[in-house]
C-alpha positions in Angstrom: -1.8 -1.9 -4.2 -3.9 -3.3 -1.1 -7.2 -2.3 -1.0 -7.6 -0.6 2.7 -10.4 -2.9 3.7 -8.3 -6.1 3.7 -7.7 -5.7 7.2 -11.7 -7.0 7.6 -12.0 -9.5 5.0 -11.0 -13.0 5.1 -10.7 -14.0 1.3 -10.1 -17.2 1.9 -13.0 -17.7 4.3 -15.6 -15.9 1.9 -14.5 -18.8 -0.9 -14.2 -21.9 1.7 -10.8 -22.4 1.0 -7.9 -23.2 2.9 -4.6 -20.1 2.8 -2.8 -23.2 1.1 -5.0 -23.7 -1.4 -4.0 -23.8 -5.3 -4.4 -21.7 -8.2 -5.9 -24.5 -9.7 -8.6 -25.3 -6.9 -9.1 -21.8 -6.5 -10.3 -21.7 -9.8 -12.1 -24.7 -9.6 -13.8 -23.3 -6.4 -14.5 -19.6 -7.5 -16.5 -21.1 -10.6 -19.0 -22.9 -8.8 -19.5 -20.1 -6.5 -19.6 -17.6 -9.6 -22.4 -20.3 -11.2 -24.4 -20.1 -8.1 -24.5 -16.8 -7.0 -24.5 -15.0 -11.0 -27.2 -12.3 -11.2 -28.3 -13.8 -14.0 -29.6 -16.9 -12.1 -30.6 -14.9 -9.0 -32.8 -12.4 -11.0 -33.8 -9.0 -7.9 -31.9 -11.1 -5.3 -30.4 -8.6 -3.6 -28.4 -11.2 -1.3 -26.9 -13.5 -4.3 -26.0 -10.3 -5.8 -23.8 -9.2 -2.4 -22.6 -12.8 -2.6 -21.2 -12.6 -5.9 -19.5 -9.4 -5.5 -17.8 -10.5 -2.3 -16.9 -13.5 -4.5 -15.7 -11.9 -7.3 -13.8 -9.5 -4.9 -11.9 -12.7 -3.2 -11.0 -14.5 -6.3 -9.4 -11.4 -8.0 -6.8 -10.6 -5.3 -6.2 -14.3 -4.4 -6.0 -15.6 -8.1 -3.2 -12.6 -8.7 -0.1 -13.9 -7.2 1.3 -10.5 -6.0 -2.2 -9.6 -4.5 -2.3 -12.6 -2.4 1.4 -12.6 -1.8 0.8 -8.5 0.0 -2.7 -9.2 1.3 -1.0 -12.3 3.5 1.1 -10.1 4.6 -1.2 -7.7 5.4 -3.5 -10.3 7.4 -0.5 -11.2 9.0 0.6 -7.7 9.9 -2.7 -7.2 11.2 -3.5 -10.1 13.0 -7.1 -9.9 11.0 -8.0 -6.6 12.5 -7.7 -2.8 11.9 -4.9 -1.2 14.1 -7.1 1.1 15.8 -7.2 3.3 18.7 -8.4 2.4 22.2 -11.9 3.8 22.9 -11.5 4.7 26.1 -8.9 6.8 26.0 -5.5 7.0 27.7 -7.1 4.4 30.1 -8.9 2.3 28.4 -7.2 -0.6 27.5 -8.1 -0.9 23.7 -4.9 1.3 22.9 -3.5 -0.4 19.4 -0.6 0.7 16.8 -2.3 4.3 16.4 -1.3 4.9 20.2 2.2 4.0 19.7 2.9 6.3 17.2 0.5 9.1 18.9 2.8 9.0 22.4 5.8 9.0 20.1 5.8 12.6 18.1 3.1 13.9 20.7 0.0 13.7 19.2 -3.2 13.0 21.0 -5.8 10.0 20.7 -8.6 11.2 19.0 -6.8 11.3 15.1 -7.5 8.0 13.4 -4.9 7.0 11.0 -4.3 4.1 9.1 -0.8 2.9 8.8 -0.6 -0.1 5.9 2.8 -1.7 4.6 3.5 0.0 0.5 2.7 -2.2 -2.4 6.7 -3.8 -1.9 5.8 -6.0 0.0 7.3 -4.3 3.1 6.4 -4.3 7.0 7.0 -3.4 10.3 10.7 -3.2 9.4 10.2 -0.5 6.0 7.9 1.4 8.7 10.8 1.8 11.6 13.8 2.2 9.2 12.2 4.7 7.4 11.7 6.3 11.2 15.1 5.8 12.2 17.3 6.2 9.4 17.5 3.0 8.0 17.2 1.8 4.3 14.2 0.8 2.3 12.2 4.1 2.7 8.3 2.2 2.4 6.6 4.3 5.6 7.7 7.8 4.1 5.8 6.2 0.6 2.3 6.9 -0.4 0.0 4.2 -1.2 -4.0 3.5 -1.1 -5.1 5.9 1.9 -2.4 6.5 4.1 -0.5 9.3 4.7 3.6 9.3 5.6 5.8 11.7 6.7 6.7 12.6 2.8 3.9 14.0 1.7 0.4 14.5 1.5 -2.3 11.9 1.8 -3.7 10.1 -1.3 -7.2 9.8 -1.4 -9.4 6.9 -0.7 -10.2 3.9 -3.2 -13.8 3.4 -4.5 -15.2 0.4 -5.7 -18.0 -0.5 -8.1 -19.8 -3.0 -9.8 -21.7 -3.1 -13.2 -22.9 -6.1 -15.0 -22.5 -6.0 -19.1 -24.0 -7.9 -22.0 -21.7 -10.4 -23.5 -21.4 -8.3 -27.0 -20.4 -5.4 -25.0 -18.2 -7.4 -23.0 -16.2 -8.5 -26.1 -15.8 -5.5 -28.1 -15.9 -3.1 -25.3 -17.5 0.3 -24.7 -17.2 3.4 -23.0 -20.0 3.3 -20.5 -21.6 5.5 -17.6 -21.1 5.0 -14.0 -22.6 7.3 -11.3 -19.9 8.3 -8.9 -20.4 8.1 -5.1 -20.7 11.7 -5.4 -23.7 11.5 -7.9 -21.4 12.6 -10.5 -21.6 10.3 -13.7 -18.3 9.0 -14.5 -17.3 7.5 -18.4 -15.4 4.4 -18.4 -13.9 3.0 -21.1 -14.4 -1.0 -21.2 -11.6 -2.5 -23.0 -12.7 -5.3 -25.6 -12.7 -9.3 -24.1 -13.2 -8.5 -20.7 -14.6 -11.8 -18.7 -17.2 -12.4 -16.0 -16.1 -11.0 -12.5 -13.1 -9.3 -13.5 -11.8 -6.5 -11.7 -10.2 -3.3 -14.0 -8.2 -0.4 -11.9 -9.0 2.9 -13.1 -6.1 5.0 -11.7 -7.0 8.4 -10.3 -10.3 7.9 -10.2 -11.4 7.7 -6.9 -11.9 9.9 -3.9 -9.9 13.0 -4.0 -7.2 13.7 -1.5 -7.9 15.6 1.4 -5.1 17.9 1.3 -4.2 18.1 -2.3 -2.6 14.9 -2.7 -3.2 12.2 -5.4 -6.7 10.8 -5.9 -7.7 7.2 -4.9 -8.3 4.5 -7.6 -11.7 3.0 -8.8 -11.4 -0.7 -8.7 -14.6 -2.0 -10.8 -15.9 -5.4 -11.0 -17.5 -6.7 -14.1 -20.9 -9.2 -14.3 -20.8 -10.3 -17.7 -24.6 -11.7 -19.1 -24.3 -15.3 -20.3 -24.8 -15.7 -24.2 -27.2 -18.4 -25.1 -24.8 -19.9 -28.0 -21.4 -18.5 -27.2 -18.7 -18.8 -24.8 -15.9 -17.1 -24.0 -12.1 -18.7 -24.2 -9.4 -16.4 -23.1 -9.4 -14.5 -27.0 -11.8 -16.9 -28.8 -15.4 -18.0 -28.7 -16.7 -21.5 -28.5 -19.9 -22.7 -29.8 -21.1 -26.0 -30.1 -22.5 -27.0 -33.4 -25.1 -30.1 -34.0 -24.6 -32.0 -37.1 -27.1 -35.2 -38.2 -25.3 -38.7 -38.1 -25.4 -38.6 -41.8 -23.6 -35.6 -42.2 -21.2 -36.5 -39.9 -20.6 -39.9 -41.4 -20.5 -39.0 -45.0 -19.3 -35.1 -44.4 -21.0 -32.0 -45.4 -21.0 -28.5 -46.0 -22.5 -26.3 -42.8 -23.5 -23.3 -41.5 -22.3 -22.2 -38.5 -23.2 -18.8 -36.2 -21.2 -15.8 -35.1 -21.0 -13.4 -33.1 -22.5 -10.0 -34.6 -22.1 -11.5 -38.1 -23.2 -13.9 -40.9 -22.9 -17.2 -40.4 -19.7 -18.9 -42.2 -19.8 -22.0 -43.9 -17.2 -24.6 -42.3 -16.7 -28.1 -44.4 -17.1 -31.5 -41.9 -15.1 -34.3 -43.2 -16.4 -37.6 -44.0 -16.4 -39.8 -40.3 -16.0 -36.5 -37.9 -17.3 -37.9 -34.1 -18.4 -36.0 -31.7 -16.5 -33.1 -30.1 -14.0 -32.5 -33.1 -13.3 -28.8 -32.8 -13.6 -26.9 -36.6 -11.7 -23.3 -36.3 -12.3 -19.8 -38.4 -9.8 -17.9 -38.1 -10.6 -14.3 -36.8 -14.0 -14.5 -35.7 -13.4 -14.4 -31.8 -12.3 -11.5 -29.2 -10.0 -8.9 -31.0 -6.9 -7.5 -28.7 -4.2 -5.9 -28.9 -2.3 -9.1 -29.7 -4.8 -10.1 -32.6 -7.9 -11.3 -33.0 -8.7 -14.8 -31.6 -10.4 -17.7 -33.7 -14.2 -19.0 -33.3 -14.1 -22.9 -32.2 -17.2 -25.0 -33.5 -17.5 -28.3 -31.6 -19.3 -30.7 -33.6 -22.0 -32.2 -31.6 -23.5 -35.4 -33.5 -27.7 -35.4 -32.8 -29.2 -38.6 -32.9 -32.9 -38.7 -33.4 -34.9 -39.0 -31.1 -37.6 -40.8 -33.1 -37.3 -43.0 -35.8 -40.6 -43.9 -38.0 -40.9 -47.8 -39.2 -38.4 -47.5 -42.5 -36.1 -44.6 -41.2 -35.8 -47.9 -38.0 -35.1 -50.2 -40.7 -32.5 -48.3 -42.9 -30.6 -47.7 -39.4 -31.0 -52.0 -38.6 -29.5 -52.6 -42.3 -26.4 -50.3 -42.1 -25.4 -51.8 -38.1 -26.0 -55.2 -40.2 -23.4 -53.8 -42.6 -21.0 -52.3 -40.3 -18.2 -54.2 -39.2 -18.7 -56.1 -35.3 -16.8 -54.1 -33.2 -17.3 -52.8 -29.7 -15.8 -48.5 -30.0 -15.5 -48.9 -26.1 -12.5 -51.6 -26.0 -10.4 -49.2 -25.7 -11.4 -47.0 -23.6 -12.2 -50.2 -20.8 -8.8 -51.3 -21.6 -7.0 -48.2 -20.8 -9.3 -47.7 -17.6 -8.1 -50.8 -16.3 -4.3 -49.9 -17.1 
């Protein structure tokens, strides 16, 4: 459903992106801009906090391939402007796609009406076929804020933003929101939600005017950075340091998690660096199941060594065989 302020925003512009551009580099693009402009690292800025939003709002519609697919259209429909009425009158020169329909069933220029293709993905040609007898039927349709011949109009979208901790985020919550109207409003948060998200809430938006269906809420979720964990699609990450001797000769751990004990995980004899451990059913639970907790071992070298620990660490290079671990990777480098 396009959001009636698309006609004014250039989504691609607000991300620095070209209209050709990738899921892929969208991604890439919308991250760094998320980084930079978070809340959380722009504590009362007022203007990194706009930013984001207006981030956030881009990447959602582009990064959902029937939202981009209707809000090109859209642009293109609209040439990147509303279709408004002239100001000046019958005279005035500014007359626009509102004057066209008002000469056509008699109605003067002073009503402002907004005339938007239906979620279909249909144009100029649903608008006159539904006039004119043709098939397809989109311009007697209701959707987001305008009204056709049909029926009655449905009421305006609302949106909203609210910023959650990550525990909240992850097992969601029914939270408060105060309504345009100063009404509080009770939204239910659905568990594994991630940073700058957006969640329809159907019906619960501006009323109709003349008894029609209400608007939507479209809210946009901050989520708080957790010091240890990250979120993966239904699991958590956490990255776990381990001393060279437990890595080399294994060892029995402890490892965090989220809201909980900490588990014990066994690290084999020779684990590296970035070897991933998994526990089962300690990440994000969903309708599907609950996802796994990743542990990436991260092997700490010390940073200081006294006189003998210096000498142990001499004797066992002595000992180990002559090898260089980077061959390899040279090798294939140069492939």
């Amino acid at each position: 459903m396009a959001s009636q302020d698309w006609f004014d925003k250039d989504f691609y512009a607000v991300l620095g992106v070209s209209k050709d551009v990738t899921p892929a580099e969208l991604k890439k693009v919308y991250r760094k801009l998320a980084r930079k402009y978070h809340p959380d690292s722009n504590p009362g800025d007022a203007a990194s906090e706009a930013k984001f939003k207006e981030v956030s709002e881009a990447h959602s519609v582009l990064s959902d391939p029937e939202q981009r697919k209707e809000y090109d259209q859209v642009r293109a429909m609209g040439g990147g402007a509303r279709f408004t009425a002239g100001s000046g009158g019958p005279g005035g020169g500014g007359g626009g796609f509102e004057d066209v329909f008002g000469n056509m069933f008699g109605q003067g220029g002073g009503q402002r009406t907004q005339y938007r293709q239906s979620g279909g993905g249909g144009g100029f040609d649903d608008i006159f076929s539904g006039m004119f007898g043709g098939g397809g039927g989109g311009f007697g349709q209701t959707s987001g804020g305008y009204r056709g011949f049909g029926g009655p109009q449905k009421g305006r979208d609302m949106t909203a933003t609210t910023t959650l901790d990550f525990q909240t985020a992850i097992v969601g919550e029914t939270i408060s929101l105060q309504a345009s109207n100063g009404k509080p409003m009770k939204v239910r948060i659905p568990a594994g939600v991630h940073d700058g998200q957006k969640i329809r809430l159907r019906g619960r938006g501006e009323p109709s005017p003349d008894g029609g269906e209400a608007g939507d809420l479209v809210l946009t979720i901050a989520v708080r950075k957790h010091p240890v964990f990250e979120l993966d699609g239904p699991n958590l990450r956490v990255d776990v340091p381990v001393t060279f001797a437990e890595a080399a000769l294994g060892a029995t751990i402890e490892v965090p998690t989220l809201g909980g004990e900490p588990v014990r995980l066994r690290v084999a004899p020779g684990t590296p660096s970035g070897r991933v451990l998994r526990v089962k059913g300690r990440g994000v639970p969903t309708k599907a199941g609950t996802g796994d907790l990743l542990a990436t071992v991260q092997v700490a070298v010390p940073a200081h060594l006294n006189d003998k620990a210096r000498e142990a660490v001499e004797a066992l290079a002595a000992a180990l065989p002559s090898e260089n671990p980077r061959d390899d990777l040279i090798a294939r480098a140069r492939a």
